[in-house]
MMTF fields as JSON, N, C-alpha, C and O atoms, coordinates in Angstrom:
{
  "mmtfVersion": "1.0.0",
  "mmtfProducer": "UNKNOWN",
  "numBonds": 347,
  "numAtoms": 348,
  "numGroups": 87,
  "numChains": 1,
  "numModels": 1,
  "chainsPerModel": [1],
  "groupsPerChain": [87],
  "chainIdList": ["A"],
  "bondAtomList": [4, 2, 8, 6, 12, 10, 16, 14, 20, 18, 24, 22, 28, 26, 32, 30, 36, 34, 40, 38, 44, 42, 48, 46, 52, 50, 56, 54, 60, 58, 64, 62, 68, 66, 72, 70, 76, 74, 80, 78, 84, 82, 88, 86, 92, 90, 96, 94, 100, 98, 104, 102, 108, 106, 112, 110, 116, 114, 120, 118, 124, 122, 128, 126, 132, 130, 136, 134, 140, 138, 144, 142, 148, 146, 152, 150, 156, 154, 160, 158, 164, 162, 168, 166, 172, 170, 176, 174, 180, 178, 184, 182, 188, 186, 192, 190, 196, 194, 200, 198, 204, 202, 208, 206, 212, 210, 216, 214, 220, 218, 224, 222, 228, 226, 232, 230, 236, 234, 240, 238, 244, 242, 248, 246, 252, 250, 256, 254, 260, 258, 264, 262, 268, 266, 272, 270, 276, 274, 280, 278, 284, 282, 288, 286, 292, 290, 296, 294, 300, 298, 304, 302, 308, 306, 312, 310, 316, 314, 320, 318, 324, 322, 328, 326, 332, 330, 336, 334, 340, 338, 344, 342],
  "bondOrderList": [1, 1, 1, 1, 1, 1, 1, 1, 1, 1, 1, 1, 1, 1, 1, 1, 1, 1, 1, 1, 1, 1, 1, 1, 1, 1, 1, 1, 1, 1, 1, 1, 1, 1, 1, 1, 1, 1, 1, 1, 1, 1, 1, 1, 1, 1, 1, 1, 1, 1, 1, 1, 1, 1, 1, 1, 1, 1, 1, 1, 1, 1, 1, 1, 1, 1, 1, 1, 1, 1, 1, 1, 1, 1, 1, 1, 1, 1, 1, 1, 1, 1, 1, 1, 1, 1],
  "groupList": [{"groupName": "UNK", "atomNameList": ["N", "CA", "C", "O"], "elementList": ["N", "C", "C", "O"], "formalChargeList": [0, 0, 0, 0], "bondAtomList": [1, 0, 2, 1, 3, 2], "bondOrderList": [1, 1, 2], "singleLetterCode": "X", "chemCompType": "L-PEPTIDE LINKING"}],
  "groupTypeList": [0, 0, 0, 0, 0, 0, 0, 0, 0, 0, 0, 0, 0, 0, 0, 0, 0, 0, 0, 0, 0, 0, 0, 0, 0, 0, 0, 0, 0, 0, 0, 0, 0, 0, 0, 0, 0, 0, 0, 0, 0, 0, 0, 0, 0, 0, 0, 0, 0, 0, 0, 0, 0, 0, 0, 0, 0, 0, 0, 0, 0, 0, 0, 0, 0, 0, 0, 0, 0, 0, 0, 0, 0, 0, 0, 0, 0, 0, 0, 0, 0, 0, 0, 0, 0, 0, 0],
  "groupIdList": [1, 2, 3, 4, 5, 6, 7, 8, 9, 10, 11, 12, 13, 14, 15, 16, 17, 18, 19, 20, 21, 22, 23, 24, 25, 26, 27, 28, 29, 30, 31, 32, 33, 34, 35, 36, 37, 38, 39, 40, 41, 42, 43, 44, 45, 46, 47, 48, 49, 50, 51, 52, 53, 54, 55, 56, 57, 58, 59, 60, 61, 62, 63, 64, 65, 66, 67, 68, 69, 70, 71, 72, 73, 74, 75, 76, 77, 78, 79, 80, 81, 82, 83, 84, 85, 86, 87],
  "secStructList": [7, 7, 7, 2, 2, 2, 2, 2, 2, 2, 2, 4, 4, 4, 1, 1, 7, 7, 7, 2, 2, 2, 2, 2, 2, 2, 2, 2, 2, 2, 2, 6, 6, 7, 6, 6, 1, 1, 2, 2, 2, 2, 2, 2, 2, 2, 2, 2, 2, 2, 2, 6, 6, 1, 3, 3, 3, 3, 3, 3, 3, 3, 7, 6, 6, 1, 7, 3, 3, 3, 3, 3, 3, 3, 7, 2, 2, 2, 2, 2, 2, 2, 6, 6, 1, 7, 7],
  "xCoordList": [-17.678, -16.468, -15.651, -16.213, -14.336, -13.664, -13.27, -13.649, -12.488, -11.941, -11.211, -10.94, -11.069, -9.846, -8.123, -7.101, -8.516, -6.96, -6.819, -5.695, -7.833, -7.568, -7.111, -5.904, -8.226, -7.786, -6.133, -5.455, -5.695, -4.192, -3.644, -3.323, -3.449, -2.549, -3.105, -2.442, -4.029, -4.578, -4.122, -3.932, -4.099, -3.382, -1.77, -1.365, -1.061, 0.105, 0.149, 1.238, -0.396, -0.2, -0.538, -0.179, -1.107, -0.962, 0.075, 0.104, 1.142, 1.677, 3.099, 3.351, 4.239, 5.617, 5.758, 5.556, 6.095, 5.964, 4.779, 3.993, 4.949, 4.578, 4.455, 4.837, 4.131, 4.377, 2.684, 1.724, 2.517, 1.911, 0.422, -0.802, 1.414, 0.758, -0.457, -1.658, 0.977, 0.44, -0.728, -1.668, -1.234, -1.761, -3.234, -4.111, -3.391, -4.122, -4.816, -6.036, -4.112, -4.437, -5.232, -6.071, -4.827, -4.991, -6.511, -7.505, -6.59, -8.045, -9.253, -10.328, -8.747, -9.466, -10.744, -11.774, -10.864, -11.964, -12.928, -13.761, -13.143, -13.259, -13.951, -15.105, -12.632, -12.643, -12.636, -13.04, -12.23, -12.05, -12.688, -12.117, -14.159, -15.012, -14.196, -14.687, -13.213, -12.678, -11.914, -10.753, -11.969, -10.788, -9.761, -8.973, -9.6, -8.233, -7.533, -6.611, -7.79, -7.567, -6.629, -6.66, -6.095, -5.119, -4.092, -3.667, -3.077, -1.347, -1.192, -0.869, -1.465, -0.989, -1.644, -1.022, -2.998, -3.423, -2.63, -2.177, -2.66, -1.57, -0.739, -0.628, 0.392, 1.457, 1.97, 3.149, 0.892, 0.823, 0.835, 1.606, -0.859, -1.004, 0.066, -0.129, 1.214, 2.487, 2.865, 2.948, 3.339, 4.453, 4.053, 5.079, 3.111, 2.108, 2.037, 1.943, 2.059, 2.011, 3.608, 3.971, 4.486, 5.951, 6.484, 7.241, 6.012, 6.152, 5.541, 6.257, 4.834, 3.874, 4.523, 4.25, 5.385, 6.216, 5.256, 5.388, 4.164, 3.651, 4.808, 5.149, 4.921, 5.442, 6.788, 7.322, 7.412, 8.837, 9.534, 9.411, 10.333, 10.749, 11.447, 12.209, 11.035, 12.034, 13.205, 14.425, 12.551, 13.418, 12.868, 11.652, 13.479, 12.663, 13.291, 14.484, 12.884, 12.808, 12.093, 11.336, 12.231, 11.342, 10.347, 10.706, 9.312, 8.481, 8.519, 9.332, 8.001, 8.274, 8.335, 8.828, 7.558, 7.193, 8.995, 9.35, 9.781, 10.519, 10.539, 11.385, 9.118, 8.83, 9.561, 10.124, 9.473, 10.277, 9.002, 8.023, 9.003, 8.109, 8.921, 9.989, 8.525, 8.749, 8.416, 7.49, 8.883, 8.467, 8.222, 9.18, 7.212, 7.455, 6.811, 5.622, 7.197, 6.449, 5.971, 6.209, 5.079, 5.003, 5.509, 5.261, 6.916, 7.511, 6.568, 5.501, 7.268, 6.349, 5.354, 4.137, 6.843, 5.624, 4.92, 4.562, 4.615, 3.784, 2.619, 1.455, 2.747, 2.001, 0.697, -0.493, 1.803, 0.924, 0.027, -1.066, 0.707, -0.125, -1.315, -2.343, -1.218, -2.26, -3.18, -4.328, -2.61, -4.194, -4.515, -5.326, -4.136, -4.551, -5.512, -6.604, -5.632, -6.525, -7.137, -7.469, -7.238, -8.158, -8.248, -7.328, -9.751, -9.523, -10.381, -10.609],
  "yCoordList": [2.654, 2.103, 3.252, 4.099, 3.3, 4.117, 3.796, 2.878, 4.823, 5.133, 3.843, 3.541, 3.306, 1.832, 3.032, 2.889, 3.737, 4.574, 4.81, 4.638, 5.212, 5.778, 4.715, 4.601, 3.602, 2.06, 1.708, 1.409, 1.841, 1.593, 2.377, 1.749, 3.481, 4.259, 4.176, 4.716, 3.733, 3.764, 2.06, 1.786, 1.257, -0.212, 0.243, -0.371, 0.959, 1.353, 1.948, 1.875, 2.255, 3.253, 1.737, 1.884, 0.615, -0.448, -1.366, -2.245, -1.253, -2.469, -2.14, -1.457, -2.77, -2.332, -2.199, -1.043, -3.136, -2.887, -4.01, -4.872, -3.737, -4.495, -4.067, -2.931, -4.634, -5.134, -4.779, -4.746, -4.612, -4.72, -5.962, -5.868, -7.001, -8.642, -8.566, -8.731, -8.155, -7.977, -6.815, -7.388, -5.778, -4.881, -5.752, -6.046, -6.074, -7.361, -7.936, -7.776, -8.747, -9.672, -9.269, -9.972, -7.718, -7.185, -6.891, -7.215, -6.275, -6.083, -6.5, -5.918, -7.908, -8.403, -8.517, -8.722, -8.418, -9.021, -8.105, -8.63, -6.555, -5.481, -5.065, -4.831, -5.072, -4.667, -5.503, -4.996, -6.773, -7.947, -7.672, -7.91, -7.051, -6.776, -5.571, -5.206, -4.882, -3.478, -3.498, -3.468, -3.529, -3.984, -2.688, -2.501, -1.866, -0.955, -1.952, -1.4, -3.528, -3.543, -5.307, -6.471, -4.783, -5.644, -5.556, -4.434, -6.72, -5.807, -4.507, -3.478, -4.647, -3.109, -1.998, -0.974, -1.791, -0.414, -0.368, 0.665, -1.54, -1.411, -0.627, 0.533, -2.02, -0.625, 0.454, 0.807, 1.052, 2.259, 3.443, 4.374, 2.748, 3.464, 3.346, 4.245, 2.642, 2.745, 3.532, 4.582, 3.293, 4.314, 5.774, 6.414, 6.471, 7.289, 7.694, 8.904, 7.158, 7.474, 7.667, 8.612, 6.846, 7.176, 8.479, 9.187, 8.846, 10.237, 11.008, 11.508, 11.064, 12.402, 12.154, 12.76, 11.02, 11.538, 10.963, 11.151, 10.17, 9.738, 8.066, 7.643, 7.775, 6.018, 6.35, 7.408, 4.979, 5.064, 3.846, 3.143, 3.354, 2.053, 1.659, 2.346, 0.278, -0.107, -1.263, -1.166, -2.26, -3.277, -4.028, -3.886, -4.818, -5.627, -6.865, -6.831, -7.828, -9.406, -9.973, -9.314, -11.372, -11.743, -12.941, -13.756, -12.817, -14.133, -15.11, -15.177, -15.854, -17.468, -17.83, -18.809, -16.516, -17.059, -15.884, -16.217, -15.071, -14.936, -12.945, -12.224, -12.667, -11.286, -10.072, -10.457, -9.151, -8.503, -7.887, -7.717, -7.407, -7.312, -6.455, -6.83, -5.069, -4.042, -3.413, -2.604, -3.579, -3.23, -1.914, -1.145, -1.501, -0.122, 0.565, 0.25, 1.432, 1.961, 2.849, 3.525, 3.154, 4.76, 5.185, 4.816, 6.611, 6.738, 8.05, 8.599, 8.163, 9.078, 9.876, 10.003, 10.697, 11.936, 11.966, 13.055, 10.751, 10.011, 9.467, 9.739, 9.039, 8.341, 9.51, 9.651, 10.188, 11.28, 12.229, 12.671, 12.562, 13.038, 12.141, 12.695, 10.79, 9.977, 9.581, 9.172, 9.722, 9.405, 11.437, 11.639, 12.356, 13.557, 13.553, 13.933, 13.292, 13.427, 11.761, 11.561, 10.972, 9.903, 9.264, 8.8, 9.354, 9.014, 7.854, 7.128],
  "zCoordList": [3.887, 3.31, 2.709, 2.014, 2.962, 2.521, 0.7, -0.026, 0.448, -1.595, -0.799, 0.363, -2.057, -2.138, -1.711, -1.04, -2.286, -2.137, -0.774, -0.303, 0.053, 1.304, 2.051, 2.263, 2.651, 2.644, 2.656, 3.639, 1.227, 0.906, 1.882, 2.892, 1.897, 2.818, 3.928, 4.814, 4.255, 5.689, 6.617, 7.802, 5.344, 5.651, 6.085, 7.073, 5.654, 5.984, 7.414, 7.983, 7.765, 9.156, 10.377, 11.546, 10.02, 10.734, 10.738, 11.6, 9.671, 9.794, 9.389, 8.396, 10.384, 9.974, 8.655, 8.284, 7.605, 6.119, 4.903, 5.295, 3.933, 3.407, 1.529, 1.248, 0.779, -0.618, -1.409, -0.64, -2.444, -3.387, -2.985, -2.896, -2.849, -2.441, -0.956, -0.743, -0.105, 1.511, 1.133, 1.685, 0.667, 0.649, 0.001, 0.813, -1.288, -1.807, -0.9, -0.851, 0.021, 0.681, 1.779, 2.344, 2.144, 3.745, 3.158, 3.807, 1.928, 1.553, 0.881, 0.736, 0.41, -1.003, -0.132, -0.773, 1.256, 2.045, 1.606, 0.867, 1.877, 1.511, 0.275, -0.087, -0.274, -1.618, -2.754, -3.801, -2.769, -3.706, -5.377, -6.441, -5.126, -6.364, -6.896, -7.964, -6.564, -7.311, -8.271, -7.861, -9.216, -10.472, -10.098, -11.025, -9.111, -8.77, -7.729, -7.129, -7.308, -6.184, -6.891, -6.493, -7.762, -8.893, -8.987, -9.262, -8.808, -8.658, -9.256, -8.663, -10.554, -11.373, -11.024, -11.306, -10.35, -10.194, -8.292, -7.798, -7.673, -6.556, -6.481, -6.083, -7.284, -7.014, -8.072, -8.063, -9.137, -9.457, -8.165, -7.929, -7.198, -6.026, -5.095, -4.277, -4.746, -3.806, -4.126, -3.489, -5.515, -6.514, -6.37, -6.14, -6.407, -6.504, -4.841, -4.632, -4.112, -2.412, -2.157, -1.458, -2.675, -2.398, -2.954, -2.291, -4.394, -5.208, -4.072, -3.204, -4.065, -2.929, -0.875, 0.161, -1.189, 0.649, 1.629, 2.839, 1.045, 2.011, 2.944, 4.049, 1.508, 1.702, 1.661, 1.328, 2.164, 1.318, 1.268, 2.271, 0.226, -0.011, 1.183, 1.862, 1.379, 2.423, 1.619, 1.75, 0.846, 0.666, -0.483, -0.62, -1.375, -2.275, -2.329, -2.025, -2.595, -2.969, -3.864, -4.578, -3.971, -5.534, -4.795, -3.944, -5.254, -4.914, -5.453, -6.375, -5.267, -5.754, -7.384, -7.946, -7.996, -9.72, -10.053, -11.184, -9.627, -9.636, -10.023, -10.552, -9.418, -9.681, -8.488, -7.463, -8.719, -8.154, -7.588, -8.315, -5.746, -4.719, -4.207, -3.72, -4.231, -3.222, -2.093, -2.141, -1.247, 0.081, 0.482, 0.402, 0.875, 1.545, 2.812, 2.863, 3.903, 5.054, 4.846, 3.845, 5.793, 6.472, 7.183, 8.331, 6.886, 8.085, 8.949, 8.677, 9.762, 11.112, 10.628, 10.762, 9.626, 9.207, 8.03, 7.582, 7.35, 5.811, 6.972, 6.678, 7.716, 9.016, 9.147, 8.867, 9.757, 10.716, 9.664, 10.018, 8.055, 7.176, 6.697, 6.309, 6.708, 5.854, 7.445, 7.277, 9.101, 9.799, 10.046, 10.95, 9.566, 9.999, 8.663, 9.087, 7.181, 6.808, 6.483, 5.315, 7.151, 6.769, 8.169, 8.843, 8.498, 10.103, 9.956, 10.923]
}
């Protein structure tokens, strides 16, 4: 099993975009028992992957309780850095 962190950025290199939530969801299977694997240590870890050029915002919207959900990708070359060191 991979770091919960690697995982995160490694969920990105599969999927056009996705949120804080979508990331949660893609792993609770996984990881569910990880208290890093909680909105707030989330998207600390986005925030934290977008600072370092891996990620980058795409778009935000609010979910249903009326929270604000940020979207973000991997573009080519955040891609190509996060599968050259996490295979």
């Amino acid at each position: 099993m991979k770091p919960l962190n690697y995982a995160i950025l490694k969920y990105f290199t599969t999927v056009k975009e996705a949120c804080a939530d979508d990331v949660i969801d893609a792993l609770k299977g996984d990881y569910g028992n990880f208290k890093a694997l909680r909105k707030p240590a989330v998207v600390e870890a986005l925030m934290t992957a977008e600072a370092n050029g891996l990620l980058e915002e795409t778009r935000f919207d609010f979910d249903r309780n009326r929270e604000v959900r940020v979207y973000y990708h991997a573009h080519k070359e955040g891609a190509d850095t996060i599968n050259s060191y996490i295979r």
